[in-house]
N, C-alpha and C positions, 0 to 999 in steps of 0.2 A: 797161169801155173796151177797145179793140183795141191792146195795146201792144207794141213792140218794141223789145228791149235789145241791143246790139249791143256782146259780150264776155261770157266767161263766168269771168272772174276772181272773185276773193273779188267785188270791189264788183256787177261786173253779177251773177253767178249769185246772192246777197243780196236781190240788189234784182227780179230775175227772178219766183222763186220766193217773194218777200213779198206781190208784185203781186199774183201768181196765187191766194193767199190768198184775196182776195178777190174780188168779181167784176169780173174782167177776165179778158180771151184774151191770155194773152202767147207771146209769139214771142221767143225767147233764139237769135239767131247769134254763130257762135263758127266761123272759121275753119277750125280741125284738125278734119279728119272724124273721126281716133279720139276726141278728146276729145266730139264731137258723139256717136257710138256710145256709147260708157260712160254718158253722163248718159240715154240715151234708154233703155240699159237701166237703170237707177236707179242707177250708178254713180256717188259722188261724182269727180269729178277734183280736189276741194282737203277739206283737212281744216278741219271747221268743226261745232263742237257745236252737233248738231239739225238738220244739212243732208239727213241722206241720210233720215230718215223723213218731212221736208220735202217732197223730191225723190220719194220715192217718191208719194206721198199727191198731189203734183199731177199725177204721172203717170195716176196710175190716175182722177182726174175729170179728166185729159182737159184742163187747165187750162194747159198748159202745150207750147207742140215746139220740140224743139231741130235746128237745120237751118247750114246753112251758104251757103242761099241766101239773101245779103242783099237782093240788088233785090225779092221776093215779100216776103219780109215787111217791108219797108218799105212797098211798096203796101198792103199789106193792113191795114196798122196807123195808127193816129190818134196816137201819141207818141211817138216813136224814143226812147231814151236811147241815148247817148256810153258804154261805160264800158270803153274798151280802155288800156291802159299810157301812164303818162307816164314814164318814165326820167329819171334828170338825168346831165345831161352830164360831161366832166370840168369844166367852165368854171362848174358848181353853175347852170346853165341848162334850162327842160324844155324835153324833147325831145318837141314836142305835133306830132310827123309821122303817127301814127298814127290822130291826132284827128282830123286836115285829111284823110288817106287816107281814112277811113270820112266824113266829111261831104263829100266829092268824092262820092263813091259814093251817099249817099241822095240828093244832087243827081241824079242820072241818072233816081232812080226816082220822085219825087213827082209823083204824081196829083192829090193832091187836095188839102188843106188839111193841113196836117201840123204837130204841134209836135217840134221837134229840141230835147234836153236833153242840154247837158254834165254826166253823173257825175263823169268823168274829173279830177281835181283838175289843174286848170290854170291858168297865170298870166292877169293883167290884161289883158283886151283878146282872149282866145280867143272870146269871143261874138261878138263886129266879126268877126272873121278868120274865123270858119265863117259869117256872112249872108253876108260879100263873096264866097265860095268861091259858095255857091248861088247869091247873085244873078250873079256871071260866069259863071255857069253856065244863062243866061238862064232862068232860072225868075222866074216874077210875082212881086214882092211881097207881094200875097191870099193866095198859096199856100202861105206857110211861116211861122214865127216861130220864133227860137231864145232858151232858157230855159235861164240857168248855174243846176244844181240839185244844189250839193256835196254829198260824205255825210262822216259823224260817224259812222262805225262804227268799231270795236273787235275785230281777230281775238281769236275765241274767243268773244263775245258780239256775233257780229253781226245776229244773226239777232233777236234781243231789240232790239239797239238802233234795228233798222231800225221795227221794230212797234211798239214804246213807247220812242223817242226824246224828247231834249228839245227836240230845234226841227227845224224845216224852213226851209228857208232857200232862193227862186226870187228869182233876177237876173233881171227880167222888164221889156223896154220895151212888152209890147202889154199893154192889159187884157184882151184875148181871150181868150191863152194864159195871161196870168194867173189868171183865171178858173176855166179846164180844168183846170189842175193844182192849183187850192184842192181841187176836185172829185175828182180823184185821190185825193188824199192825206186826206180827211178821212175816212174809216173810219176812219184812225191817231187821230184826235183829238187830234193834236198842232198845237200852238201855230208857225205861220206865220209868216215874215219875208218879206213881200213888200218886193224892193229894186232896186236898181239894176245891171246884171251885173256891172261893176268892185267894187260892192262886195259884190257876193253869192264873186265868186271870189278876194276878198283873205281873205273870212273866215276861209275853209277852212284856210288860212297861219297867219291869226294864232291861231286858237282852239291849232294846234299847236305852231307856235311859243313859244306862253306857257305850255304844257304843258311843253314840253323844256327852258325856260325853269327851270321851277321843278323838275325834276328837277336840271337844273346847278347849283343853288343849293345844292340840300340835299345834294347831293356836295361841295360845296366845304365847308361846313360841317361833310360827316362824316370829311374830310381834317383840320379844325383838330382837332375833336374830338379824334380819337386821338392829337394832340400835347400837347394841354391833359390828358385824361384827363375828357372830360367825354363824356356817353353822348347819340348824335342823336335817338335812339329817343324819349328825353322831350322833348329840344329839340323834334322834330318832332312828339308830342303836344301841346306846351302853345301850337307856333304854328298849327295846324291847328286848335284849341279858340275862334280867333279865327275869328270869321264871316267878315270878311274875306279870309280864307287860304283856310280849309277845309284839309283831313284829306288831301285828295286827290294825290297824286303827290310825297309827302313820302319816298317810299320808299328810305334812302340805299341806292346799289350801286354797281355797277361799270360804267353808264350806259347808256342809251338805247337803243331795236336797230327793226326792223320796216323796214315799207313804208313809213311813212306820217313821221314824226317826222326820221330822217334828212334824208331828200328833201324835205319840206317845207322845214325850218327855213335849208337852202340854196339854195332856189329863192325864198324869200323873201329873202335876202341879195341874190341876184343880180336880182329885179326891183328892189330897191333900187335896186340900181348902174346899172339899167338906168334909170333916170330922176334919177340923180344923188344919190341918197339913203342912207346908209352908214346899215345897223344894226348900231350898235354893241353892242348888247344880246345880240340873237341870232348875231353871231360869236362872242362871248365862250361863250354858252351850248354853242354848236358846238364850238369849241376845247376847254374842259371836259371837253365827252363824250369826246372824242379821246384825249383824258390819261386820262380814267377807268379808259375800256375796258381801258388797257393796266397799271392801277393793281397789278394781281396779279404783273407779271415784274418792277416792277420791285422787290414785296416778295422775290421769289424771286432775284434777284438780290445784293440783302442781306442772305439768308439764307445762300446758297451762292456761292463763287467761280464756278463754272463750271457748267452746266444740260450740259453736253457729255455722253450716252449716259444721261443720268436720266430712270426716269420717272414722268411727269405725269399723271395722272389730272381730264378735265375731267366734272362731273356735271352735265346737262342743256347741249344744244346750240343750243337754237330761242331766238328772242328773249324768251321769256316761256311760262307754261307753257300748257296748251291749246291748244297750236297748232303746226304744223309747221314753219310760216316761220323759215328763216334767215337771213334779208334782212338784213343790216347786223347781226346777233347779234353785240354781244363777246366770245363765244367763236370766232371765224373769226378777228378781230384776235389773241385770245390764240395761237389756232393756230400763224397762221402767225410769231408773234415766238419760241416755244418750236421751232417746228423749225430757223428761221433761226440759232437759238440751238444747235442739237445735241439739244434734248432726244427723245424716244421719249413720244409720246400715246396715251393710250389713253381711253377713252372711253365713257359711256356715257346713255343719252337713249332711251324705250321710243319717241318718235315723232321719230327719225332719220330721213329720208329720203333717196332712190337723191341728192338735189341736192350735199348733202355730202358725198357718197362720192366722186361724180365730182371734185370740188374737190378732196378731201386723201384720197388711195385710200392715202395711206403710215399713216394711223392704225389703231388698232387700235378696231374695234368693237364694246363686247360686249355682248349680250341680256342679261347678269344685271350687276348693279348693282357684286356684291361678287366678281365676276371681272372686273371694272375695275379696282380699287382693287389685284390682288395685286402684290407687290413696288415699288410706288410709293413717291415720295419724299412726294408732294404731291399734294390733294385743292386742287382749284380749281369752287368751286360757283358756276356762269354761272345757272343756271335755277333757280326752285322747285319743284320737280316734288314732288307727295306722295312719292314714294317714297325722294327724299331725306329727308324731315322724318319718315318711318317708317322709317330706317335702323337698323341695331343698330350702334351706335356703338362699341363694344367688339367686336363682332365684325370691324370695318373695321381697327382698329387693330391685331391679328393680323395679319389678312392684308399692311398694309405695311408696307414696308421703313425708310419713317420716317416715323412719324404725324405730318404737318402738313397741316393743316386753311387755306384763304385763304375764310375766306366772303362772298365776292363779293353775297348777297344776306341778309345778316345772319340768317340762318335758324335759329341754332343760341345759344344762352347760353354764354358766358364759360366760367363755373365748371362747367357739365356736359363740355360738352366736353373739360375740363381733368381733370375726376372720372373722366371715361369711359378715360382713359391718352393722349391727344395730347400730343406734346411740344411744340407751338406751335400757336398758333390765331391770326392775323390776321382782322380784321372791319371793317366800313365804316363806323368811328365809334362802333365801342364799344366797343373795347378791342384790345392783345391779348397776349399771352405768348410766349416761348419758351426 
């Protein structure tokens, strides 16, 4: 099929380059002519495990061009995808202007029969608002159909989850376009939800929503925990052992971070309110995270009277490891409460990018792991990065100035890191010392 994706972020360049996989001619626009340059010479522009021999491999058959002319390839193509930025507001509203902007624009250029699909994670009722745009845009009704067709990817696996996913999911009122895109997507051999658009684009919300959902929970529990002296790690084993539960997102820490979880679970609050409807569930879940993130100052605050010229050492930056996203990371919250505070950051993360630098260019950055840590008061572990979990923990402990360990993603056992000479270790529900 002749398809065209219009954005090259994680979700369109993903979804780009999966198409192309198979047989279809895709056509990926992406406004920034240098970002268009880099991908044309097999350039990633995002970090994402298996992109760039992806990117290369459809280059070389030909499978794929990347342009920044959208009215051609809109013509030229039989199913546009959506998948440019939804941002949320301050008001926990999306902000779907860029949506309406690019389906303005394929209005101008349809030929011929065309299926238009929203990637883009958007609220209730963005399918009506992009026909009404084209149809006031006097185009035929024959000539177009729009398809809410959200994605369930995972930075760091998304390229696996777009290929061997567990569902697909088309907000579809024509059987036409219904049709076409069963057709599409069945190379994938994955299991269909053909539904209605309202509830094809409430999914995408709730599936995340009960995600972040159940992260809040097992935070809140690894909060009792360490008051009771009771360990989450098993809690969270023996309620994950329950079919009902599952195993999955049991991991207690220091909360939540990315693109998608943040933004989500507030833009779900706020279509709430927008039709009179309070979820009380997923503010609470919200709020949780909030307090989590910032769970490490306030142990360091009751460890030390003053954070004023001390310093902090934060280990891994990005919301989660495999990935360079710092999008809502609790390390940017810890950031900025330690300098507000007086403290000195230093830092260190092998897949830092130029994004963090420009935000807090007062930290200290460093390429080696254990010239992070020298003369620190405090080790604060935001990420799992292997390289933390292969640290020489005695060697760390020389180098600071006072071994205290906050492990933010319970990485490390109690009694080693106690054996290895820390003078305090703090953990997210399983104990801690000092």
């Amino acid at each position: 099929m002749k398809i065209c994706v219009i954005g090259a972020g994680y979700v369109g360049l993903v979804a780009a380059l999966s198409f192309a996989t198979f047989k279809n001619n895709v056509i990926c626009v992406e406004k920034d002519q240098e970002k268009v340059d880099k991908l044309k010479q097999g350039v990633p522009i995002i970090y994402e495990k298996g992109l760039e021999p992806l990117l290369k491999t459809c280059l070389s058959k030909k499978k794929i061009i990347f342009t920044t002319d959208i009215d051609r390839a809109v013509k030229k193509s039989d199913i546009i995808f959506i998948a440019v930025g939804t941002p949320t507001k301050e008001d926990w509203s999306v902000d779907v202007s860029q949506v309406m902007e690019v389906a303005n624009q394929i209005s101008q250029s349809i030929n011929t029969y065309k299926i238009i699909v929203t990637k883009s994670t958007v609220p209730v009722g963005t399918q009506k608002r992009i026909k009404d745009i084209i149809h006031d845009n006097g185009v035929q009704e024959n000539k177009y159909d729009v398809v809410s067709n959200p994605e369930f990817l995972r930075e760091g696996r998304a390229i696996n989850d777009f290929l061997h996913g567990e569902r697909i999911v088309l907000g579809c009122d024509s059987e036409k376009a219904s049709s076409i895109m069963k057709k599409l997507y069945k190379p994938l051999r994955t299991p269909v939800i053909v539904t209605t658009p309202p509830t094809a684009e409430l999914i995408k919300y709730a599936s995340n929503a009960f995600l972040a959902t159940k992260i809040s929970f097992i935070n809140e529990l690894a909060n009792l925990s360490n008051i009771v002296e009771a360990d989450i790690d098993t809690i969270a084993y023996a309620l994950g052992m329950d079919k009902r539960i599952s195993p999955e997102f049991l991991q207690a820490g220091i909360g939540y971070g990315g693109s998608c979880f943040p933004k989500d679970t507030k833009a779900l609050v706020n279509i709430g309110k927008h039709y009179d409807y309070d979820f009380r569930i997923v503010k609470s879940a919200i709020d949780v995270n909030e307090t989590q993130r910032l769970l490490p100052i306030d142990i360091l605050l009751n460890h030390y009277e003053s954070l004023e010229g001390k310093i902090i050492t934060l280990l891994g930056l990005t919301f989660k490891p495999g990935t360079d996203d710092i999008r809502e990371a609790p390390s940017l919250y810890i950031i900025k409460a330690l300098l507000e505070k007086g403290a000195i950051v230093k830092c260190y993360d092998p897949m830092v990018s130029n994004e963090i630098k420009k935000i807090y260019p007062q930290l200290t950055y460093c390429d080696d792991l254990y010239d992070s840590v020298v003369d620190s008061e405090c080790l604060i572990l935001c990420t799992e990065l292997d390289d933390i979990y292969q640290m020489d923990l005695k060697k760390v402990v020389k180098k600071m100035m006072n071994a205290i360990m906050i492990d933010g993603r319970n990485m490390f056992d109690m009694d080693e890191v106690k054996s290895k000479g820390f003078k305090g270790y703090y953990s997210m529900g399983k104990g801690s010392y000092t």
